[in-house]
DRENLUMPA-202791 format. One record per residue: residue in one letter; x, y, z of N, C-alpha, C in turn. Coordinates in steps of 0.2 Angstrom, whole numbers, plus 5000, padded with zeros to 4 digits. Layout:
// residues N
AXYZXYZXYZ/...
***
This chain:
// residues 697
X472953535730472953475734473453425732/X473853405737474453365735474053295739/X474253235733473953175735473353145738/X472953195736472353225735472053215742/X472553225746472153215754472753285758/X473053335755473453375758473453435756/X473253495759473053545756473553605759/X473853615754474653675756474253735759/X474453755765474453805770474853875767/X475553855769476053885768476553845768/X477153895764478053875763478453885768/X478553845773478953835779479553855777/X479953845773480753845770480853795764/X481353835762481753765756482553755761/X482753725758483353685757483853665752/X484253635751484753625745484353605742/X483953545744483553485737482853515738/X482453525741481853535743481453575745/X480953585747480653635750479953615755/X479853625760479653615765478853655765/X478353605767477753665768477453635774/X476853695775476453655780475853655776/X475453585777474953555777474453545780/X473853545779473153515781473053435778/X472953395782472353325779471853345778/X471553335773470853375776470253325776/X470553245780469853205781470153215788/X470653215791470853205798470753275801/X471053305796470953395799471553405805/X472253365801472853395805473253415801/X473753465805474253505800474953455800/X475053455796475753415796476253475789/X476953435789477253465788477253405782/X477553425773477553375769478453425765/X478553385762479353405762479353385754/X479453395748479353375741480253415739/X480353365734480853375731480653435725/X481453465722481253505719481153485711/X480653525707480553475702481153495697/X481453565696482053565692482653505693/X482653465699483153405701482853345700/X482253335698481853275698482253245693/X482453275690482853205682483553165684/X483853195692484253175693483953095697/X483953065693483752985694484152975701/X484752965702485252975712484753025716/X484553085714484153105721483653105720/X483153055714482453055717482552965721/X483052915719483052885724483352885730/X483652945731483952965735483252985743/X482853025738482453035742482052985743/X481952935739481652865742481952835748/X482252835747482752815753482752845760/X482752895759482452935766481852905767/X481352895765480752905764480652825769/X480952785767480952735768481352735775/X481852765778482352735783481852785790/X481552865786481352885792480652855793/X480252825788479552795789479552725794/X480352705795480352655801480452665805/X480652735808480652765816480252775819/X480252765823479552785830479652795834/X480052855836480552895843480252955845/X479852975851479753025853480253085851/X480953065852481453105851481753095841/X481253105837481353095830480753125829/X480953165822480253175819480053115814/X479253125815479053045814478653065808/X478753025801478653015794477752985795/X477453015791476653005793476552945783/X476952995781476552945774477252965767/X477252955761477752965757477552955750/X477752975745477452955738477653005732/X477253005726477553035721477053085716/X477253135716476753185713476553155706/X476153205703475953195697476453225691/X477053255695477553285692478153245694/X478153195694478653145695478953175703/X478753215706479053255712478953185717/X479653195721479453125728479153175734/X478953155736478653195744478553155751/X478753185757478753145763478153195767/X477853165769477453195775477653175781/X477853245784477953245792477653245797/X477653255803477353275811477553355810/X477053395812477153485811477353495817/X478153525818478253525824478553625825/X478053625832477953695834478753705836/X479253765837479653765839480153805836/X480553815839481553825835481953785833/X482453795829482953755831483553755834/X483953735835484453765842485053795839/X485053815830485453865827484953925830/X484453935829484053995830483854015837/X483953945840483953985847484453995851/X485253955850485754005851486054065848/X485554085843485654135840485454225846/X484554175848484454215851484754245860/X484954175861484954175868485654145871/X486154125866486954105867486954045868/X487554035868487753975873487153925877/X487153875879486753835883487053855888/X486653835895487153825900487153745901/X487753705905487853645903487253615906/X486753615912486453575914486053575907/X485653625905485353635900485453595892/X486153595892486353555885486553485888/X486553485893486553385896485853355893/X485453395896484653355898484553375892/X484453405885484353435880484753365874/X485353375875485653295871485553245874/X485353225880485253185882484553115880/X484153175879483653165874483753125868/X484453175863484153185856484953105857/X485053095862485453035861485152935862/X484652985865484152915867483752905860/X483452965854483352975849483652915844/X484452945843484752935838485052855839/X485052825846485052765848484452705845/X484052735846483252695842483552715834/X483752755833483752765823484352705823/X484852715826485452655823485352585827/X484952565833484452505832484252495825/X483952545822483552525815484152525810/X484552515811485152545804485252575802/X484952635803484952695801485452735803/X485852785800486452815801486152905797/X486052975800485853005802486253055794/X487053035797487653085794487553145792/X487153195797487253265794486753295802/X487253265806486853305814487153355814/X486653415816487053475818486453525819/X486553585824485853635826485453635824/X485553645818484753685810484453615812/X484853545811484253475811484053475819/X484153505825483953475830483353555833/X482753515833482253555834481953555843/X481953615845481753585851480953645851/X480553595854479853595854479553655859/X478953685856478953735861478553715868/X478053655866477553645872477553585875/X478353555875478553505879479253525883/X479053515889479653545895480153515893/X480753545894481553525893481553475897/X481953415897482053335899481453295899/X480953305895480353225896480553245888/X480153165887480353125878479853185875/X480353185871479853245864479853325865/X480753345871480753415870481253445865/X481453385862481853405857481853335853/X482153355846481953305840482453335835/X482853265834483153265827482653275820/X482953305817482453315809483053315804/X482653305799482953285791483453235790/X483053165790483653105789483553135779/X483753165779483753165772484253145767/X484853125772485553105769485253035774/X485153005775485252945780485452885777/X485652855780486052785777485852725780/X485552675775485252615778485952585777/X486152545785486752515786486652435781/X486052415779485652355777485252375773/X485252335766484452345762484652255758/X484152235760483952175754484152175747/X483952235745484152225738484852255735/X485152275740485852315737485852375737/X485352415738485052455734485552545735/X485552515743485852575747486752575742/X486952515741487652505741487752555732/X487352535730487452565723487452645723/X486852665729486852735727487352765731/X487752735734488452755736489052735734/X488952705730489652655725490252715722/X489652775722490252805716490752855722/X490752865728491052915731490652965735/X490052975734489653045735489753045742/X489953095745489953115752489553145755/X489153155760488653195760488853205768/X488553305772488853305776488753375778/X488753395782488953495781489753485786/X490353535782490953525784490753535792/X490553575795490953615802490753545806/X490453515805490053435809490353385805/X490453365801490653305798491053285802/X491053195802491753155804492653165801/X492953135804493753155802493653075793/X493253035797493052995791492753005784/X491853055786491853095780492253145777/X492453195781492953215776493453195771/X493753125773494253075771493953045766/X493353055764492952995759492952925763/X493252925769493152835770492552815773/X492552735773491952685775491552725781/X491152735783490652765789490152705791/X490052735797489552675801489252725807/X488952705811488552745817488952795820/X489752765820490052835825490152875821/X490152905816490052945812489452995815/X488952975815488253045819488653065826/X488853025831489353025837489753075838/X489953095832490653145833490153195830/X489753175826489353245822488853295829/X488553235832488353265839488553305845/X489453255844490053305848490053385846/X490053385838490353455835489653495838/X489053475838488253505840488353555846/X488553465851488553485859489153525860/X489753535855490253565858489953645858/X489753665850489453735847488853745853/X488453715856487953745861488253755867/X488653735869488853755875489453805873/X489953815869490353875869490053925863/X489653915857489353965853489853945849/X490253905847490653895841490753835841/X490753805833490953745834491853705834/X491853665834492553645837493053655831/X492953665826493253695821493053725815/X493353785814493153855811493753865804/X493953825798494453845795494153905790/X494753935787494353995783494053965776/X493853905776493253875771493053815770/X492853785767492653725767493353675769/X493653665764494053635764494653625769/X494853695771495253685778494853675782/X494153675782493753635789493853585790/X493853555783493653465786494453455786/X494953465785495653465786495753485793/X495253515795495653515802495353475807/X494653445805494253385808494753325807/X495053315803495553255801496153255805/X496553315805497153305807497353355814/X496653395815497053435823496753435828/X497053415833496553355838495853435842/X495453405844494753425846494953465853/X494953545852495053595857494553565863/X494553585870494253575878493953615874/X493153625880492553675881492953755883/X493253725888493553775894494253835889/X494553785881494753825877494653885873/X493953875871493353935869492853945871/X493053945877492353995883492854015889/X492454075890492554095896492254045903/X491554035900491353975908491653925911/X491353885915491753835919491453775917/X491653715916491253655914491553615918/X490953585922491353515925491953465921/X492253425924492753405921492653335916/X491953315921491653235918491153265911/X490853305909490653345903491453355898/X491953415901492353385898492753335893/X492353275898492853205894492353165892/X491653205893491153165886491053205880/X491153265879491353285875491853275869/X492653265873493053235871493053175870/X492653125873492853065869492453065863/X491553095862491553105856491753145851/X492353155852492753215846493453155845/X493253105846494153075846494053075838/X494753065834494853065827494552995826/X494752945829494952865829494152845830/X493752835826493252785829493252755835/X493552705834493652645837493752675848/X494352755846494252765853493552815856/X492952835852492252865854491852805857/X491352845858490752795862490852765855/X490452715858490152655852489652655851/X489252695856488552695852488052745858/X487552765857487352815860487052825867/X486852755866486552735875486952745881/X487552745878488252745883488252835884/X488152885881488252925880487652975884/X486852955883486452985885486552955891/X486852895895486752895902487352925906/X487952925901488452975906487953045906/X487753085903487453145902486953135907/X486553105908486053065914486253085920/X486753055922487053035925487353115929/X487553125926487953205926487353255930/X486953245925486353285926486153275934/X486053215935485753175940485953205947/X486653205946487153215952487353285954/X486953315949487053395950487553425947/X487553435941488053465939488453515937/X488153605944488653615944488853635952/X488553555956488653565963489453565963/X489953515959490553525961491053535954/X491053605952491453595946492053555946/X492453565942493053525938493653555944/X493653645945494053665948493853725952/X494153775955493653835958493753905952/X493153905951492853975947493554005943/X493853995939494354035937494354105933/X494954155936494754225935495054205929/X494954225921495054245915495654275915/X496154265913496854315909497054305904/X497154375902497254375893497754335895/X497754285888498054235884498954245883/X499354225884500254235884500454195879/X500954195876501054175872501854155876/X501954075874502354025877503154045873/X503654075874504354095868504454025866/X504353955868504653905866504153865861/X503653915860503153885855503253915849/X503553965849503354015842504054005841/X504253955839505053955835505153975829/X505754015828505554065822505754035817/X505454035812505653995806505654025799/X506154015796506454025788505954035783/X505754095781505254115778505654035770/X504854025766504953985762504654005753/X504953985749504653975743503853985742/X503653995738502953985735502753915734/X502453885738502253805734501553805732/X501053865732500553845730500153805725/X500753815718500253775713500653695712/X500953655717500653585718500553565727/X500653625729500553585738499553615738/X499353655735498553675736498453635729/X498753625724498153585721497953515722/X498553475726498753425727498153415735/X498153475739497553465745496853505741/X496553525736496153515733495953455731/X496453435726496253355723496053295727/X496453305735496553255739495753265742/X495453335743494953325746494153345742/X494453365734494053355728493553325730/X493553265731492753225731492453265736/X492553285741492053325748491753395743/X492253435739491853495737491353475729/X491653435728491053425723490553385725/X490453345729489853295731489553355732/X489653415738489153465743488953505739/X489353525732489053555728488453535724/X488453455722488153405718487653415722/X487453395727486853405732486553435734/X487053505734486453555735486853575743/X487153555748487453575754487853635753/X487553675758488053755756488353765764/X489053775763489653795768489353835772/X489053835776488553915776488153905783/X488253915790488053905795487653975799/X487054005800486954045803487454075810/X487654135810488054145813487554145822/X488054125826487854105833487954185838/X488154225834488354285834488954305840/X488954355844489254345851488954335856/X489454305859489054245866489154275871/X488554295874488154345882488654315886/X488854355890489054355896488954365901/X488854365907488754395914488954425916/X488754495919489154545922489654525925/X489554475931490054455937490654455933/X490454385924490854365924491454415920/X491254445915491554515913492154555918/X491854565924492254605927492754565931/X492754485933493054455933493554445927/X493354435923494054435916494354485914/X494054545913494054585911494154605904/X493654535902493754515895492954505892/X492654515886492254475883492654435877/X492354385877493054345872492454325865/X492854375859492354375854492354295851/X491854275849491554205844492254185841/X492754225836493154205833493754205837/X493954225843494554205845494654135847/X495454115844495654055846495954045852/X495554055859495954045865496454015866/X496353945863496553885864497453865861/X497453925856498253955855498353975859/X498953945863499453975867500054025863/X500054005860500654065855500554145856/X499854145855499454225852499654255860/X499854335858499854365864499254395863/X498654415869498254455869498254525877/X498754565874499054605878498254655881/X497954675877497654715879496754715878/X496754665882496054645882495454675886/X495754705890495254745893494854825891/X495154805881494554855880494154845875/X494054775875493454745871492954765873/X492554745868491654785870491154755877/X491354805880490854795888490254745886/X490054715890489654655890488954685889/X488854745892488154795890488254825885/X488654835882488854855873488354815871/X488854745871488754675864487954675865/X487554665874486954645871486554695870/X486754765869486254825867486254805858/X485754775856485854745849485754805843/X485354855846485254935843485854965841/X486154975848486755015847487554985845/X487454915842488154855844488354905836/X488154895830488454915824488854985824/X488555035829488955105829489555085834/X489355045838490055035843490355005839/X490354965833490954905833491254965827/X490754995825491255065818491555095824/X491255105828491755175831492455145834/X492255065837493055055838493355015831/X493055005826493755025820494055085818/X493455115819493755185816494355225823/X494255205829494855215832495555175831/X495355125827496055065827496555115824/X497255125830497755135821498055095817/X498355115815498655095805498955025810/X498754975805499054905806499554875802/X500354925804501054865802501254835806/X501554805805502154755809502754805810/X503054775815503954795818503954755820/X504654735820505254705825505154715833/X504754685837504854725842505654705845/X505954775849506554765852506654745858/X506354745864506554735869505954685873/X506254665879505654605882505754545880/X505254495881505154435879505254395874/X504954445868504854445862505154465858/X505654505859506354545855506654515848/X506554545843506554515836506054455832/X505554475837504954445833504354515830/X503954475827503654545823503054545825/X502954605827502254625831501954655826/X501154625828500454665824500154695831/X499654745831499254775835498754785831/X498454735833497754725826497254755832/X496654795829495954825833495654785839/X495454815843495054755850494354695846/X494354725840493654675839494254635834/X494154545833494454545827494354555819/X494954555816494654565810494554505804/X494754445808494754375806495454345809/X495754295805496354255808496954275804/X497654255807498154255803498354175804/X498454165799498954095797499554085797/X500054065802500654055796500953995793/X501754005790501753935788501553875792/X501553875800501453815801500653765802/X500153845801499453825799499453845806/X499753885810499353895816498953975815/X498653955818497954015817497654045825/X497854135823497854155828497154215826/X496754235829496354285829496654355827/X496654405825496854475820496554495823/X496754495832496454545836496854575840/X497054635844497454645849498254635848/X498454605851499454625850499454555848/X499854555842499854465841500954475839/X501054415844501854405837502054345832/X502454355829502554295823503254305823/X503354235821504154245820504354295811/X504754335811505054375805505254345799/X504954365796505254325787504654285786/X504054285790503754205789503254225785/X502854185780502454205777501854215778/X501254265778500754235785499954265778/X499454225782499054235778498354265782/X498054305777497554325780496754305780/X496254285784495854255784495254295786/X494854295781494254355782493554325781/X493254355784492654335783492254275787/X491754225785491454155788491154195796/X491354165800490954195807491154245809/X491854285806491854355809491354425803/X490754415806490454465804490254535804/X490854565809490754645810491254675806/X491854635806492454655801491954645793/X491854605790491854595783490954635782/X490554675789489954705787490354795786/X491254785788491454865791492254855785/X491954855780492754835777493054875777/X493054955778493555035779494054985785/X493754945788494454945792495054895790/X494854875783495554845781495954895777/X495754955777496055015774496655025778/X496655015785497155025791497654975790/X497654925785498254875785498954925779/X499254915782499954925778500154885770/X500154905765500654855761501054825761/X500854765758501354705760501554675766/X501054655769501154625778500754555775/X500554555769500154475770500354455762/X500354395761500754355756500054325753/X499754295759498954255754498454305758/X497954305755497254325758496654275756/X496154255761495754215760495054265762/X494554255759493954295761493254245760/X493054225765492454165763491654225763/X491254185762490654225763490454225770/X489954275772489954275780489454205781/X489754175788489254125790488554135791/X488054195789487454195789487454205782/X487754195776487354205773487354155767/X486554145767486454075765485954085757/X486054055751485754075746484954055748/X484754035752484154015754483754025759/X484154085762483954125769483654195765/X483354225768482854265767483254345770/X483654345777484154375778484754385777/X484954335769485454345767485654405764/X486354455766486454495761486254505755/X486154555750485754555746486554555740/X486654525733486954495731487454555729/X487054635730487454705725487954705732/X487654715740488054715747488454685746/X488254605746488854575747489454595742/X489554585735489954595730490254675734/X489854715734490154765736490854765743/X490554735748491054725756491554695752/X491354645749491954595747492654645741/X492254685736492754745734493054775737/X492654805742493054855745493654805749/X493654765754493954735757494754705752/X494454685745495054675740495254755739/X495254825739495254855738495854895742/X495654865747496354885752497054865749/X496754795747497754775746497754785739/X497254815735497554845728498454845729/X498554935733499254935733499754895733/X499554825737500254795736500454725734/X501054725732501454705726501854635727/X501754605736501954565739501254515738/X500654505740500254475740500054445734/X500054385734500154325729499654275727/X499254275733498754195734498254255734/X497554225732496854265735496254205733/X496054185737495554125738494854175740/X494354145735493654175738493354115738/X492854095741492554055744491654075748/X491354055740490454075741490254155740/X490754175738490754235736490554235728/X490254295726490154325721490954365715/X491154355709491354395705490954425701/X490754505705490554545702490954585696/X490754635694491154685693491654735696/X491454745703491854765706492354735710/X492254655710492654625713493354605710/X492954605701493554585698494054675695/X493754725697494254775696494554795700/X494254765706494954785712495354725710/X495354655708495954605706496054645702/X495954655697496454685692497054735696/X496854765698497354815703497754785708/X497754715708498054675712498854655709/X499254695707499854675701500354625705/X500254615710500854555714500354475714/X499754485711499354405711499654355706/X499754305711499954255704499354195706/X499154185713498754125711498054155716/X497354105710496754135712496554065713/X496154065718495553995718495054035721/X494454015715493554025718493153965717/X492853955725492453905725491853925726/X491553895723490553905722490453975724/X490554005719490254085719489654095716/X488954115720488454115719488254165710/X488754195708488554225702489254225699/X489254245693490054295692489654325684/X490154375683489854435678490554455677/X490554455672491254485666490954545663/X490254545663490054595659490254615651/X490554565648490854545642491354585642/X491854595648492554605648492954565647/X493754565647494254535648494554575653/X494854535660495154565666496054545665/X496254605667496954585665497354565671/X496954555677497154505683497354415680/X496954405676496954325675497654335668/X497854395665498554365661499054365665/X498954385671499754365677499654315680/X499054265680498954215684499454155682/X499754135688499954075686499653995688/X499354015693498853945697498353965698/X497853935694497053945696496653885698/X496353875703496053835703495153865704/X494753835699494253855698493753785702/X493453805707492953735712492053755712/X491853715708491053705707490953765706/X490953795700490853865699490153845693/X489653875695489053875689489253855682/X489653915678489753935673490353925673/X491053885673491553885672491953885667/X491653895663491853925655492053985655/X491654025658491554095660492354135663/X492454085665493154115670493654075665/X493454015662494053965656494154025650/X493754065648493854105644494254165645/X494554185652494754245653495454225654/X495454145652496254135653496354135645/X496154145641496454095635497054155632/X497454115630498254175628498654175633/X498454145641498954185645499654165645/X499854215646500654195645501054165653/X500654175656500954145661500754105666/X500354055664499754005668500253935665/X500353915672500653845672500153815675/X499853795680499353735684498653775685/X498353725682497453725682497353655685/X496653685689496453645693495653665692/X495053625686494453625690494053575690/X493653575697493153535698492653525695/X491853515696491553505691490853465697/X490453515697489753475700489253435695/X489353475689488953445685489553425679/X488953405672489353385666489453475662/X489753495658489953545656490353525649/X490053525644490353505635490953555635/X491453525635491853565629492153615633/X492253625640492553665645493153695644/X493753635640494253645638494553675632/X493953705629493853715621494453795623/X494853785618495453855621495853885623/X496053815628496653825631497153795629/X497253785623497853775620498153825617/X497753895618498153955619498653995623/X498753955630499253955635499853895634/X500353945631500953905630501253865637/X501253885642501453885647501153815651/X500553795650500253765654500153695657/X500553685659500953605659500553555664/X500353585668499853535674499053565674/X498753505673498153505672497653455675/X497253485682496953425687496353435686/X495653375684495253365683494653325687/X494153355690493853335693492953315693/X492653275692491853285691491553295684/X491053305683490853315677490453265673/X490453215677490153155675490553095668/X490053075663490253035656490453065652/X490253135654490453195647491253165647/X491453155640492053165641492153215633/X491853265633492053275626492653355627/X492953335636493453375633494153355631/X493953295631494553255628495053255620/X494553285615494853315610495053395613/X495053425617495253485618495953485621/X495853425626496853405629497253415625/X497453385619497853365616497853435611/X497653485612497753555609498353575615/X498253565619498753615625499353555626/X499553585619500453555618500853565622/X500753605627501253625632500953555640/X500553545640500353505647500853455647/X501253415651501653375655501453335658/X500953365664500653325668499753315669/X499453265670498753285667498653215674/X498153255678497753225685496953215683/X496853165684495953155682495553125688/X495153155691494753115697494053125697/X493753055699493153045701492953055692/X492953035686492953025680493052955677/X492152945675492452865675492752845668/X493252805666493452805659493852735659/X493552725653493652615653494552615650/X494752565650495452555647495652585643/X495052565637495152585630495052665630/X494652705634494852775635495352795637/X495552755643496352785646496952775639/X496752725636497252705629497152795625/X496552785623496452815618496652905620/X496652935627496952985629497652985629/X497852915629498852935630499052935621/X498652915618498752905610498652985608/X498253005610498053075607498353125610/X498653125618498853185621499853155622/X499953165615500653105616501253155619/X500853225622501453265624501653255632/X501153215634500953185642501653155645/X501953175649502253125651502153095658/X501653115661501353085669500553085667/X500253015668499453025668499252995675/X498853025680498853025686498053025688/X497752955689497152925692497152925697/X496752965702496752975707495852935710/X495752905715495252885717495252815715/X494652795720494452725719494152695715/X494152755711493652745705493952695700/X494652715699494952665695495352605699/X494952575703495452505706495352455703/X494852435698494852375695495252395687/X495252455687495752475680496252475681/X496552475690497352445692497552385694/X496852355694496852295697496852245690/X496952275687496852235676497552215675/X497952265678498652275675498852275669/X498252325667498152345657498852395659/X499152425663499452505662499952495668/X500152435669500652405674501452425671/X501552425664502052425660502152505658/X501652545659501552615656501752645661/X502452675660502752735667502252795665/X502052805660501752855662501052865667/X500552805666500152805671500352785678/X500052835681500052815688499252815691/X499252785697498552755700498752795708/X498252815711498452855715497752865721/X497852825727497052815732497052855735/X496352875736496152925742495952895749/X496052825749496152805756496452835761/
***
C-alpha cells in the first residue's frame, strides 16, 4: 500500500529516474497510474526536488489534451511519488512502430490536439522541454480529433517559467541541460536561456518523425545530433519521404524547425489553428504539386568539389567539440536520459506507390543530399519484402550476402571522371562523412571527391547492417580513416527488447573485426556500446588507431588485462563512462598519449592517480565530477602537461591560485563555462597569461 490509500497492481515501465506502476485507490476503486522516484537516486537532494517540482507544475494543469496529476507526496523511504490518470493506449513511438509514417491528415488532427494541450501548459508557465513520441500517448477509446485523443505525458523535466520563491532559478543555476538529443532545440543543445519556443521546435522534430518515420536529424551520436540541430538548417518532409505533402504543412513544419526563436511560432495557438485550418479545407484535395514519379537521387558535379585530403586534427578540433558541448553529455548522463530512440523501423509503402518509384527509400537514406548518386535503386527490397515481417531478416542476409567486395576506384569516364566511386549493397550499411560533414547513406553507387578523408558511420537507426556485421567483411582495407559505431536505436538499457548485453558486445566485435586488417584507420568512436572482451581484442588488432573516444558504455571488462591498443593511443576521450578508472588505468606508461579528455557524470576520487606515468601528455580537459577536487594532487604529477581545460567544476580563486602554484609546469589554464564569470568578473587573474576564461555562450 503506498500512501496508504494505493495499492500496486503492476509495473507499467521504468525510466531514467523512476518507475511507473498502475494502481488502485481503494476507497474510490480507480486505477490510476503513480510514478515514484527511484530509491538508489533519493540522496540526490537536485532530483528529489527536481521531482518536486514536476509535481507541482503538472498538478496545475487541467487539459483534456495532458495527462492530469491526481495527488503527489513522499514515501516512507524518503521516495517522492506523483499519482497519475491511467491512460489506456500507445504511444506514437510504438505505434509508428507498428503502422509507419502518419498520413498528414491524420498527424494534422493528432497535433493539433496536443497543440491546444501544450498551449494551456505555457499559459500556466509551464515549459514541457523533452516533447517527442514515447511522451505523446494517444488514447485508445477516444476518436482521433475530439479533446483527449491524444496527450502529452511526463512533464518530468518541466520548467516553471515563474516561482515565488526562486526556487526553479537555483535548481538550474548550475548548467544542467535536460532533453533527448534527436528533439532538443538548437538553444538546448547550445546550453543557452530557453523559454516556450523551445517545446515548438521539439514538437516540430515529433511532427516531422510522424509523418516521414525519421526525425529531422539523425547524426552518428549524441553529440553530432545536437550539432546538427544548431547548425544545419531543417530538411522539407518531401526530403525524406517518398509521399506528397501539401505545401502549407510544408511551411508549418518549417517554420517550427527555424534555428532563430524569434523566427518560429510564438506560441502554440497559432500553430493548432494553421493545422485546423489545413485539416478543415481538405487537405489532400489540392496538394502542393501533381503526384511526383520518384527518381533515384543525381548528384550535382558542382557540389562535390574535390578537395585536398587534410592532416589529422583530431585531438584539439574533437576535444575542442566535446568540451564545447560537454555540458549536454554530462547533464543526459547525470539524469539518467539515454541517446536511445526505439527504432520506427522501415516505412510501408504503397504498392502504386513503389512501382511508381521504383524505389523503397530505406529509413536511413539522406534524400535530401544532392551530392549522392543513387544509380541503382531499383533493386532495393520490394515493398512485399519489407512488410513480410517473418521473412524481412533472411532477405536482408541474402541481399548482403549477394553484395560484392566494397573498394573504391577512380571512376574513368562520364560525369564523374576522376572521382572515387563506392558501390556499397542495396540495403545501407550506415552513412559516409566526409571532410566537409556531408553525409551520404553507404548505399548503392555513391562518389566522393579522391584523397578525401571519409568516415564511417554505423549503427543508431540502421539496424539490419549492425544485426548482419559479416557484411562489413566485403569492405576493402583502408577506404575509411574514422569509424563511428553507435548502439542500435532500439536499444535501451530499460527496454525489455534490448539486445541482450553478450549479442550486442558480440555485432559490435565482429563489425571492429572487419577493419582489424587495416593500417590507415585512425579514429574509432563507440557510443552506448559495451567494451567487452571481444571488443577490446579486435581494437588490439587495430595497429593504425591512434585516437579512441567511448561514450556511456553500458559495461566494460578488462578482465584483469592490459590491452596493447591503448600504448599506441595518442587521443582518448573518455565521456560519462561508469567506471573511468577502469580505462585510466589501461593508459598508465603510454608512451605515446598526448590529449586526454574526460568527462564525468558523477564525483570519482583520485581518477588521475597515474598518469604521471605518460611522458608525453601535454593536454588535459576536464569535465564534471562535482566538489571532489582531489585530483588535484595528481596534476602536478604529469610533469609533462602544458595545457590543462577545466569545466563545469566549481573552484574559488584561492583554488585556481593553489593549482597554478602546484602544477607550475602549466603554461595555459583554460576555464571554460559560465561557471567562472564572477571569477572573471573579480579580475583576480586579469594579469595572469596563463589563465584564460572561455564562454559557452
Amino acid at each position: 500500500m503506498v500512501g496508504g490509500k494505493y495499492k500496486i497492481l503492476s509495473l507499467l515501465g521504468r525510466g531514467g529516474v523512476g518507475s511507473v506502476y498502475l494502481v488502485e485507490h481503494v476507497f474510490l476503486k480507480q486505477q490510476l497510474a503513480l510514478k515514484v522516484l527511484d530509491g538508489k537516486q533519493v540522496l540526490d537532494d537536485a532530483q528529489v526536488r527536481r521531482f518536486q517540482q514536476e509535481a507541482k507544475a503538472a498538478f496545475s494543469l487541467d487539459h483534456p489534451n495532458l495527462v492530469k496529476v491526481q495527488d503527489y507526496g513522499v514515501l516512507e523511504s524518503d521516495q517522492p511519488y506523483l499519482v497519475m490518470e491511467y491512460i489506456q493506449g500507445v504511444n506514437l513511438t510504438q505505434f509508428m512502430k507498428e503502422h509507419g509514417a502518419l498520413k498528414p491528415q491524420l498527424a494534422a488532427v493528432i497535433f493539433a490536439q496536443l497543440c491546444a494541450g501544450m498551449a494551456h501548459a505555457h499559459r500556466k508557465s509551464v515549459i514541457h522541454r523533452d516533447i517527442k513520441p514515447s511522451n505523446i500517448m494517444l488514447v485508445e477509446s477516444v476518436m482521433p480529433g475530439t479533446p483527449g485523443s491524444a496527450k502529452i505525458v511526463d512533464f518530468g523535466i518541466a520548467k516553471l517559467t515563474r516561482d515565488e520563491d526562486g526556487e526553479i532559478q537555483s535548481l538550474t543555476r548550475t548548467g544542467e541541460i535536460f532533453g533527448s538529443p534527436l528533439y532538443m532545440s538548437p538553444e538546448q543543445c547550445a546550453g543557452g536561456k530557453i523559454d516556450q519556443r523551445t517545446d515548438l521546435y521539439s514538437l516540430g522534430c515529433a511532427m516531422f518523425e510522424s509523418l516521414t518515420g525519421m526525425p529531422p536529424h539523425v547524426g552518428a551520436n549524441a553529440l553530432s545530433t545536437m550539432i546538427m540541430h544548431v547548425d544545419e538548417k531543417a530538411p522539407r518532409l518531401s526530403d525524406k519521404s517518398i509521399a506528397d505533402f501539401p505545401e502549407k504543412l510544408e511551411r508549418i513544419v518549417d517554420k517550427l524547425l527555424k534555428k532563430d526563436p524569434s523566427e518560429r511560432y510564438q506560441n502554440f495557438d497559432d500553430v493548432a489553428a494553421d493545422l485546423t485550418n489545413l485539416y478543415s479545407l481538405g487537405l489532400h484535395a489540392q496538394p502542393a504539386s501533381e503526384p511526383k514519379k520518384v527518381q533515384p537521387i543525381r548528384a550535382k558535379s558542382d557540389e562535390i568539389a574535390p578537395t585536398s585530403g587534410r592532416k589529422i586534427q583530431f585531438s584539439l578540433v574533437r576535444l575542442s567539440l566535446c568540451l564545447g558541448l560537454a555540458a549536454v553529455v554530462s547533464s543526459l548522463a547525470t539524469t539518467g536520459f539515454v541517446f536511445s530512440t526505439r527504432s520506427v523501423g522501415v516505412k510501408k509503402a504503397t504498392r502504386a506507390n513503389a512501382q511508381n518509384a521504383g524505389v523503397t527509400q530505406h529509413p536511413n537514406a539522406d534524400s535530401g543530399n544532392s551530392s549522392s548518386v543513387n544509380a541503382d535503386s531499383a533493386g532495393e527490397l520490394p515493398v512485399d519484402e519489407v512488410d513480410n515481417v517473418v521473412n524481412r531478416d533472411a532477405i536482408i542476409k541474402d541481399k548482403f550476402s549477394a553484395a560484392r567486395k566494397i573498394a573504391s576506384e577512380i571512376e574513368t569516364t562520364g560525369r564523374f571522371k576522376g572521382m572515387r566511386k563506392f558501390v556499397f549493397p542495396k540495403i545501407s550499411i550506415g552513412f559516409v562523412i566526409d571532410d566537409s560533414k556531408k553525409k551520404r547513406p553507404a548505399q548503392d553507387t555513391q562518389y566522393f571527391s579522391p584523397d578525401v578523408p571519409l568516415t564511417l558511420a554505423v549503427g543508431g537507426y540502421n539496424l539490419e547492417a549492425f544485426n548482419h556485421p559479416e557484411v562489413f567483411q566485403k569492405i576493402a582495407p583502408n577506404e575509411f580513416l574514422h569509424l563511428t559505431i553507435t548502439a542500435p536505436a532500439d536499444q535501451n538499457v530499460n527496454d525489455d527488447t534490448s539486445l541482450p548485453y553478450q549479442e550486442e558486445a558480440s555485432k559490435t566485435a565482429s563489425i571492429l573485426a572487419a577493419f582489424a586488417s587495416s593500417d590507415r584507420l585512425a579514429t574509432l568512436e563507440l557510443s552506448g556500446l559495451s567494451l567487452s572482451k571481444d571488443v577490446l581484442d579486435s581494437m588490439d588488432r587495430m595497429s593504425g588507431l591512434k585516437s579512441f573516444s567511448i561514450f556511456s558504455p553500458p559495461t566494460v571488462d578488462f578482465s584483469g588485462r592490459k590491452h596493447e591498443v591503448f600504448e599506441r593511443l595518442a587521443d582518448v576521450a573518455i565521456v560519462t563512462v561508469p567506471k573511468p578508472t577502469e580505462i585510466i588505468r589501461q593508459l598508465y606508461g603510454s608512451r605515446h598519449l598526448t590529449h586526454l579528455l574526460i568527462i564525468l557524470s558523477k564525483p570519482v576520487p583520485n581518477y588521475l592517480a597515474g598518469l604521471g606515468s605518460c611522458p608525453k601528455l601535454e593536454l588535459v580537459s576536464l569535465q564534471g565530477g562535482g566538489a571532489d577536487l582531489s585530483w588535484q594532487k595528481d596534476l602536478q604529477e604529469i610533469r609533462s602537461m602544458r595545457v590543462l581545460r577545466l569545466s563545469n567544476i566549481p573552484l574559488s580563486a584561492e583554488q585556481v591560485q593553489g593549482l597554478l602554484d602546484k602544477c607550475s609546469q602549466l603554461r595555459e589554464l583554460h576555464l571554460v563555462g559560465n561557471l567562472y564569470s564572477t571569477l572573471k568578473q573579480s579580475g583576480r587573474f586579469a594579469k595572469n597569461e596563463k589563465v584564460q576564461f572561455e564562454s559557452t555562450d
